[in-house]
C-alpha positions in Angstrom: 7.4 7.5 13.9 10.0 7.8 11.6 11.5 5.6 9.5 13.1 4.8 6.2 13.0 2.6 3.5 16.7 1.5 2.5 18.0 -0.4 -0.7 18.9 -3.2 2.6 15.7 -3.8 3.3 14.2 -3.9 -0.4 17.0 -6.3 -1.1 15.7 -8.5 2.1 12.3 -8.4 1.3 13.3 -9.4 -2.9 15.0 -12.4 -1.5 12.0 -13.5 0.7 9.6 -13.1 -2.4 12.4 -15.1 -5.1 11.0 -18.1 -6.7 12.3 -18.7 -9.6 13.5 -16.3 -11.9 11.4 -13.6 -11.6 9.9 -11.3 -8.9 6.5 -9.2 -9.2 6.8 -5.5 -7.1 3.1 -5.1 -8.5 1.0 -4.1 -5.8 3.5 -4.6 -4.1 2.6 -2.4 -0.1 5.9 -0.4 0.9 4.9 -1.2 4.4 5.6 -5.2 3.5 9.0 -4.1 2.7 9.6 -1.8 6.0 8.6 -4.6 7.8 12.2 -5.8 7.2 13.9 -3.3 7.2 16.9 -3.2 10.2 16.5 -1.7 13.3 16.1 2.3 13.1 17.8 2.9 9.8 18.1 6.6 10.6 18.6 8.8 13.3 16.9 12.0 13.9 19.3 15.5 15.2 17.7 18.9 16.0 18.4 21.9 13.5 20.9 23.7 15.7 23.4 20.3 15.2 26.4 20.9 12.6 26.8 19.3 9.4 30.2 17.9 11.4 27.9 15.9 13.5 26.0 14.7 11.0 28.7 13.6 9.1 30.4 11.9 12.6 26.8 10.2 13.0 27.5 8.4 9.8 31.3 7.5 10.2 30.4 6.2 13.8 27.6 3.8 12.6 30.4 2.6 10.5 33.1 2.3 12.8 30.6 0.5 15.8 29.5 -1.7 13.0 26.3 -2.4 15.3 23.6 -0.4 13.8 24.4 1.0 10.2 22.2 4.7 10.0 21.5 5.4 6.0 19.8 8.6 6.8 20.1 11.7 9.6 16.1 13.1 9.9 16.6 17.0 11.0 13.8 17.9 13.1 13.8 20.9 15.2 14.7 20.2 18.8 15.9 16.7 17.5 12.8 15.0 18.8 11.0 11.9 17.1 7.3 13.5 17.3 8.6 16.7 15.3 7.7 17.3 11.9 10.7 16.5 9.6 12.4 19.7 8.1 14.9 17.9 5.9 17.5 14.7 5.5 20.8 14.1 5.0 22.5 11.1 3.5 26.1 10.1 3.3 25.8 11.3 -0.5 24.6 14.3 0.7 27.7 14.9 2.5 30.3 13.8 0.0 32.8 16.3 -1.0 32.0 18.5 2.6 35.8 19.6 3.4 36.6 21.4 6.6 38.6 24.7 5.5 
């Protein structure tokens, strides 16, 4: 399974743990953090996919405002039980002009 910590889900789980003024991350368990993180923060696309559909993948989360993706996993047929090969973020994308 794949999945991604995002700065949306750290900032969930920080409000959870406020009291007070201050808030202690030591010792702190990624995994109590994932477990509110939103529903499938990424999505995963085989190798062979262009760097146009990864960057339509973003700008369609957007647009559909149901499920925001923070991440594209590149896998090599595109398939959840695949080792990842890389990831692509919107950053990653800025400044990608079509000629």
């Amino acid at each position: 399974i794949i999945t991604l910590l995002t700065s949306r889900g750290l900032a969930r789980w920080l409000e959870k743990q406020a009291s007070g003024d201050t808030v202690s991350i030591k010792d702190v368990k990624i995994r109590a953090a994932l477990i509110l993180e939103g529903p499938d923060p990424c999505i995963i696309m085989a190798a062979n996919r262009t760097v146009d559909d990864a960057q339509q993948a973003f700008v369609d989360s957007l647009i559909r405002k149901k499920r925001r993706i923070f991440a594209v996993v590149i896998t090599e047929n595109g398939r959840p039980e695949e080792e990842p090969l890389g990831i692509v973020t919107p950053g990653d994308l800025l400044g990608v002009v079509e000629n």
